[in-house]
PADRENMI-910329 format. One line per 8 residues: number of its first residue (from 1); for each residue x, y, z of C-alpha. Coordinates in steps of 0.001 Angstrom, whole numbers, always signed. Example, Ala and Ser with C-alpha at 12.3 -4.5 7.8 and 13.67 -1.06 7.14 Angstrom:
<nunus>
1 = +12300/-4500/+7800; +13670/-1060/+7140
</nunus>
This chain:
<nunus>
1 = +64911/-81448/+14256; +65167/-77425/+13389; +64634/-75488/+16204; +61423/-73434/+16655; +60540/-70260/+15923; +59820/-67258/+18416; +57003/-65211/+18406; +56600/-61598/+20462
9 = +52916/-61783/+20797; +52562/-57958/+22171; +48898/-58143/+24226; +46724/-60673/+24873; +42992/-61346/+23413; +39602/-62297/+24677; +39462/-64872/+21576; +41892/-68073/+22533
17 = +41504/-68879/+18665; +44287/-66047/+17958; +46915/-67034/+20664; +46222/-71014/+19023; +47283/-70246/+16276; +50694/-69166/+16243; +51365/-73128/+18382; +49359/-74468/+15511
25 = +52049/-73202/+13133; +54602/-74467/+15553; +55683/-71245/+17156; +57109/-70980/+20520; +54907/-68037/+21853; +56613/-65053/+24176; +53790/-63119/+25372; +54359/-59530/+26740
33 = +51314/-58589/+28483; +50133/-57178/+31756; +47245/-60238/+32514; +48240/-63254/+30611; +45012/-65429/+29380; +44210/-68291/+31991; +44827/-71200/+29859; +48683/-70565/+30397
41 = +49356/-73354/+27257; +48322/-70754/+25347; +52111/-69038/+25893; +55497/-70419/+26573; +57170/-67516/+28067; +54840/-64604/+29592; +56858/-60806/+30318; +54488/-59190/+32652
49 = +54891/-55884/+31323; +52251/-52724/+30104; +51617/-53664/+26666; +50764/-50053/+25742; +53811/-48884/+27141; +56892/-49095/+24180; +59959/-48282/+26445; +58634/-51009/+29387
57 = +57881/-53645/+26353; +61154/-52831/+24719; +63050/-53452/+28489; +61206/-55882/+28929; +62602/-57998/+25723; +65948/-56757/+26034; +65648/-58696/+29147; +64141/-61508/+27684
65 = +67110/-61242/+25132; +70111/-60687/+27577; +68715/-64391/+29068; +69750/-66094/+26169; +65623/-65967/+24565; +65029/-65254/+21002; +62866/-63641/+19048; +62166/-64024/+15499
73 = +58807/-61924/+14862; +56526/-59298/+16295; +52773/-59698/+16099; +50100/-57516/+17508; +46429/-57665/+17011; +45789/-54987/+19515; +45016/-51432/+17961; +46451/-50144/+21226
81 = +49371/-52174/+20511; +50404/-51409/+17342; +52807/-48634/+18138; +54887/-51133/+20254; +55099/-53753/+18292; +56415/-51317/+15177; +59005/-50001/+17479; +60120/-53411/+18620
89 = +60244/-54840/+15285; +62363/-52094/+14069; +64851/-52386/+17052; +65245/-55962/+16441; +65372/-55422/+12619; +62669/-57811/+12231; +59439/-57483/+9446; +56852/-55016/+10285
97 = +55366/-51517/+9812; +57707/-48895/+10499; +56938/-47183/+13333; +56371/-43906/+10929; +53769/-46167/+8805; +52000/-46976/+12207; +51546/-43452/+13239; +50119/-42496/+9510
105 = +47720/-45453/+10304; +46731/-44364/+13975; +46595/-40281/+13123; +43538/-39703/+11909; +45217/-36738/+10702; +48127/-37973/+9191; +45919/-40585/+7664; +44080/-37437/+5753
113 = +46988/-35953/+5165; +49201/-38506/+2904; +46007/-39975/+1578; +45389/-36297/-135; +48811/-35723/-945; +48773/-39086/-2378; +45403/-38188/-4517; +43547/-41007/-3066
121 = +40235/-40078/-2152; +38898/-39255/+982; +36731/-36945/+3221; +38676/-33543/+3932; +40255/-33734/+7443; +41287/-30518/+9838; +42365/-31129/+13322; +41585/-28871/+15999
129 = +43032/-28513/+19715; +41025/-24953/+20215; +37091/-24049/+19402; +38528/-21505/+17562; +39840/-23854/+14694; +37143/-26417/+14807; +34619/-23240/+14431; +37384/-22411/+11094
137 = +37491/-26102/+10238; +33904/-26118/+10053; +33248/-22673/+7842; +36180/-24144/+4944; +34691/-27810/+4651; +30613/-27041/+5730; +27965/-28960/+7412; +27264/-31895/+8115
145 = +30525/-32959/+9519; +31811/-35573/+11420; +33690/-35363/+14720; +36332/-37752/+16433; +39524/-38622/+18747; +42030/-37741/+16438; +43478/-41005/+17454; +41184/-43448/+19066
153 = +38930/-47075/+18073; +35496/-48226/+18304; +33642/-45344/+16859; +34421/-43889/+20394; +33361/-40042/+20485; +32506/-40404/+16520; +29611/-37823/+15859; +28005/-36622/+13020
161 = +27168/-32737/+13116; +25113/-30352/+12172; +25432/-27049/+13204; +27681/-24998/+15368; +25795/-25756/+18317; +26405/-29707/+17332; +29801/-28763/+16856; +30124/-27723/+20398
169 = +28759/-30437/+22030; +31030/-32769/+19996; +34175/-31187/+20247; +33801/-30634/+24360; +32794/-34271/+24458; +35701/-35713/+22723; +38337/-33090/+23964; +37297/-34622/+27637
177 = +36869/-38227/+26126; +40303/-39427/+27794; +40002/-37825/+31494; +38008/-40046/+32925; +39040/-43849/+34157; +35639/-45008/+34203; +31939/-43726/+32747; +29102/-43784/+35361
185 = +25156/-44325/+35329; +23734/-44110/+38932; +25632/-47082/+40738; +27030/-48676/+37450; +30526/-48322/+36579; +32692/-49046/+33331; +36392/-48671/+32576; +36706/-46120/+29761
193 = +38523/-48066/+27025; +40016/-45245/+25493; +42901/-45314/+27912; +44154/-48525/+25880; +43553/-46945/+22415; +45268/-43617/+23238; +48334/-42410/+20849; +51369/-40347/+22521
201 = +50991/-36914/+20561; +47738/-37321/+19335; +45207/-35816/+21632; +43263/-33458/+19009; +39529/-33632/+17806; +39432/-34645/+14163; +37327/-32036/+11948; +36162/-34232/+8657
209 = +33605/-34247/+5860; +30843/-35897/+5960; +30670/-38931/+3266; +27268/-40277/+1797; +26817/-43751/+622; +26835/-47152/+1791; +29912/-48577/+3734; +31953/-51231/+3607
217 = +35294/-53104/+5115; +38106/-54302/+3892; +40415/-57047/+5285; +43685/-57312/+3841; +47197/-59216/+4784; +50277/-57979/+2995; +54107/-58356/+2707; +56980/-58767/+165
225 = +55364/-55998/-2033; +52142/-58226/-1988; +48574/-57067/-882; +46258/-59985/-875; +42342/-59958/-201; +40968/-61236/+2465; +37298/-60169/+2297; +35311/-57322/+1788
233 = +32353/-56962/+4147; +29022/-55551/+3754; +27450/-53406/+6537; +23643/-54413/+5798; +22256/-51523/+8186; +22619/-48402/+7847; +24326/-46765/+11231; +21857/-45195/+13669
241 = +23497/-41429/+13214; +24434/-39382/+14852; +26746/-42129/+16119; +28389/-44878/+14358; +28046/-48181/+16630; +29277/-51145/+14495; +26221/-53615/+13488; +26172/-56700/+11427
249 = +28547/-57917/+8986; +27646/-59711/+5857; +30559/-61605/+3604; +30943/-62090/+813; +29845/-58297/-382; +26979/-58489/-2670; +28903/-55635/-5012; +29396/-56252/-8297
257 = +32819/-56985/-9483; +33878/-53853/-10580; +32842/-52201/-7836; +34263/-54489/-5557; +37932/-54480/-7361; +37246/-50657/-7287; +37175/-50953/-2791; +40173/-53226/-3704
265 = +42687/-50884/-5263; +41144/-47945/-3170; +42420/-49664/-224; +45215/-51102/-1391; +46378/-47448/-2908; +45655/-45884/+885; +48119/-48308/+2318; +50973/-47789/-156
273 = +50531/-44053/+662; +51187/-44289/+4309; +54020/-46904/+3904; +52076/-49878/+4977; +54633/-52674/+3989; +53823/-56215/+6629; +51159/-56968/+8341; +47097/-56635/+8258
281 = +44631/-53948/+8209; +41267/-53317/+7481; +39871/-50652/+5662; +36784/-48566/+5958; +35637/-46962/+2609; +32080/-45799/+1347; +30604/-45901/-1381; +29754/-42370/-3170
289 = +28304/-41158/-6229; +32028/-40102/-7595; +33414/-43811/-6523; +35096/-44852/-2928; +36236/-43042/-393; +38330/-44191/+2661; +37233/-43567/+5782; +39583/-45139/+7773
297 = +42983/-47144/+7505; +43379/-49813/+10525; +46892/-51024/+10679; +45428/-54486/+11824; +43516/-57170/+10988; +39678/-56466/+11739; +37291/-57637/+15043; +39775/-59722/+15805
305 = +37664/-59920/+19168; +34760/-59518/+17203; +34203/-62486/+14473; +35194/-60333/+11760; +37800/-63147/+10980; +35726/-66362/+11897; +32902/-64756/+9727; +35910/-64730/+6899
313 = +37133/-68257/+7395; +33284/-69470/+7355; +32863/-67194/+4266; +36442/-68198/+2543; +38132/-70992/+4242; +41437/-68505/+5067; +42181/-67995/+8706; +43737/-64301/+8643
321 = +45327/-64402/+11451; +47481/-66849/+10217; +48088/-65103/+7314; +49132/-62507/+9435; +51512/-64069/+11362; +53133/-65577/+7933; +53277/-61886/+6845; +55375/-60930/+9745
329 = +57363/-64450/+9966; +58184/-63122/+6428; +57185/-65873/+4702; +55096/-65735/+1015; +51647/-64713/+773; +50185/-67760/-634; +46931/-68690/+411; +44093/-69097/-1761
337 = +40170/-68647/-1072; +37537/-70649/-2038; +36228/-70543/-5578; +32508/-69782/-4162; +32379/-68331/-650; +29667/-69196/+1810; +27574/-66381/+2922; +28016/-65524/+6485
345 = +28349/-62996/+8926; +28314/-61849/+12418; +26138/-58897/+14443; +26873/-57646/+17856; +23897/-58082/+20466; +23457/-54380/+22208; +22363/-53967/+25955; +19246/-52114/+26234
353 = +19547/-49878/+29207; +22271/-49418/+31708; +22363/-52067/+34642; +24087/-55355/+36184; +23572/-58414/+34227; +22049/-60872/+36524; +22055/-63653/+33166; +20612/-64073/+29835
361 = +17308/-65489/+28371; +17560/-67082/+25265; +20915/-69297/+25445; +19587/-72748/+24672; +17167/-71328/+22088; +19912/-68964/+20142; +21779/-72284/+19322; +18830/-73530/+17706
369 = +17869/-71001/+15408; +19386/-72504/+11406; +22474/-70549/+10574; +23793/-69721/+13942; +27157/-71327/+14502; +28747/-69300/+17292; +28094/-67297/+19868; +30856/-65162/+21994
377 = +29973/-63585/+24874; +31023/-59968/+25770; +29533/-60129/+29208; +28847/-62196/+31970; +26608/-61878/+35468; +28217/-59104/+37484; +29371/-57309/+34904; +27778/-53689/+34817
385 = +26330/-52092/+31649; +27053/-48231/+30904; +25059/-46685/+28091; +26384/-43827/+27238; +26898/-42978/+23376; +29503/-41785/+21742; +31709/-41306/+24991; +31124/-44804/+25625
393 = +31057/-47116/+23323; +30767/-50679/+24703; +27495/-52503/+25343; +27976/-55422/+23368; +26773/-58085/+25503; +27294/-61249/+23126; +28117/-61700/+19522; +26393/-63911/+17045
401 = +28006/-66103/+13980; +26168/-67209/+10999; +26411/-68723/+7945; +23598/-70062/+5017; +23300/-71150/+1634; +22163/-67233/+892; +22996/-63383/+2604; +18886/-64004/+3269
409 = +19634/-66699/+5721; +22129/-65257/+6911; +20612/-62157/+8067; +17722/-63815/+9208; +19719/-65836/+11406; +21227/-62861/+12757; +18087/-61211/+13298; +16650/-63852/+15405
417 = +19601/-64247/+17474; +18414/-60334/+18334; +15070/-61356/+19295; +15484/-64228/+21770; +18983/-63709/+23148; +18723/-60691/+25958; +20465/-59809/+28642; +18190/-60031/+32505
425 = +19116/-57569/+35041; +19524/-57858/+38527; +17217/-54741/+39369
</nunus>
């Protein structure tokens, strides 16, 4: 009988689907991560090291290596983690970004950078440590403008501007955006999660255009010089500016072919440019007048916490994560979607107003509404609630799955989740 393979699983994830699959696929599963899940048949060997941390996770397998343990791939799904898991890969000679492709992926700035030099469009990016250059940033590309971590996730700090006075507020917020270890709201408390989405050397406030048009996501899996679909996503709702909270999801997109195979080779164009060779991403582009521009590159797959990837299997049949993994075992690409996808989709349920959860209204009657298939929750009683956009960007108490014979259903499903799922405080 051959002997398994070994997977590095760098971090581990509030969804137990991901760390099932790679025992599905018969992996053996080494999992380097501070808190393991509790369902410890999830992993066969756990390193309790700082998963953010490359030199401790790179000890740390050495370690694991110089006992006589193997490993034969790195996987991340952790934005945080992706840095670690390119430098392991490429100490162990093993398939994966390069740690170089990684950092074009997590700078914002670099991102702009090779993207332009590359001639594929996108909005025109500055970078600014001082006032001073944000206020020159701001007189060469012009109002409105939009403001973020230079390295971060989650739409955390992301602000549209307007004005120099805008400008201010922005840049002051997100210069301060990784000082504090928790955000506050009377006697409510919330860990700041930009501690676990910080890059080393990458601490400026990104200066960029301002893009019109609708937007939409991309979900890819590549290796062996392939780049293969997973989905392209809708975003049905416009984004409540000046902030950009993710909302709802809707797959498959209701573009037209053409303009769908246009987001396609957009995308796949962006990651050839910054060296994007194994692994998963997902891709933020909108829609303009003069064609797509990319927003954002993600060197991972998407809402992998979210059900960005459950709303692709309902919509496809393809379970990207395993893809993923396949990508990195460096085995072929060779999994094939269905002929019609199902229309489905996902929204995040917001929290209303700062607090402590005392339960939820809603639960039995959420399962009953047609379409809704799944429901994750974010939050449970205890937890505390923080709203505080952009610096804080979490208040996602639950998230909803749907699927229907049409987007309409879909959506309404979605929508009524909304209504009768709500969070009850304890004050």
């Amino acid at each position: 009988m051959p002997e398994s393979r070994v997977l590095l699983m760098i971090a581990a994830s509030q969804n137990p689907d991901l760390l099932r699959t790679p025992h599905e696929m018969g992996l053996e599963v080494v999992l380097a991560a501070a808190t393991p899940p509790a369902d410890d048949s999830l992993y066969d060997v756990h390193l309790a090291v700082d998963e953010f941390d490359e030199e401790a996770v790179l000890a740390a397998v050495r370690g694991h290596l110089a006992r006589d343990g193997r490993v034969d791939a790195v996987a991340t799904f952790h934005e945080g983690s992706l840095h670690v898991a390119a430098r392991v890969a490429a100490e162990l000679g093993l398939p994966g970004n390069s740690p170089e492709a990684v950092r074009a992926m997590r700078d914002k700035f670099l991102t702009g950078q090779r993207l332009t030099e590359a001639k594929v469009p996108t909005p025109g990016t500055r970078v600014a440590t001082t006032f001073a250059e944000a206020q020159e940033a701001a007189a060469e590309l012009g109002f409105p403008l939009v403001l973020k971590p230079q390295a971060s996730a989650s739409s955390q700090g992301v602000t549209k501007v307007s004005d120099e006075t805008e400008l201010k507020a922005a840049f002051d917020n997100i210069t301060g955006l990784f000082e504090p270890d928790a955000f506050h709201d009377g006697a409510y408390s919330v860990p700041n999660v930009a501690h676990i989405y910080a890059y080393p050397q990458a601490d400026g406030v990104l200066i960029q255009e301002y893009v019109s048009g609708e937007e939409f996501a991309v979900d890819l899996v590549y290796g062996g010089g392939e780049y293969r679909l997973l989905a392209i996503h809708d975003k049905p709702y416009p984004f409540a500016e000046p902030h950009f909270i993710e909302g709802a999801y809707a797959t498959p997109s209701a573009l037209s072919r053409d303009e769908q195979a246009l987001l396609l080779d957009t995308a796949v164009a962006a990651l050839k440019a910054l060296g994007a060779t194994v692994g998963g991403a997902h891709v933020e582009l909108r829609l303009t007048d003069g064609g797509p521009k990319i927003i954002e590159v993600n060197g991972r797959l998407g809402g992998t916490t979210a059900f960005v990837q459950e709303s692709i299997r309902e919509s496809t049949g393809v379970w990207g994560p395993r893809e993923y993994l396949r990508a990195v075992l460096g085995e072929p690409l060779d999994f094939t979607a269905k002929e019609q996808p199902t229309p489905a989709g996902f929204s995040p349920l917001l929290a209303d107003r700062s607090g402590e959860i005392a339960g939820f209204t809603g639960v039995e009657e959420v399962m009953e509404i047609p379409g809704v298939i799944g429901v994750r929750w974010m939050a449970k009683p205890g937890d505390h609630v923080v709203i505080k956009y952009p610096e804080n960007p979490v208040s996602c108490f639950a998230l909803i799955l749907a699927r229907g014979e049409s987007r309409e259903q879909v959506l309404s499903a979605l929508e009524g989740a909304e209504k009768v799922l709500k969070p009850v405080y304890t004050d």
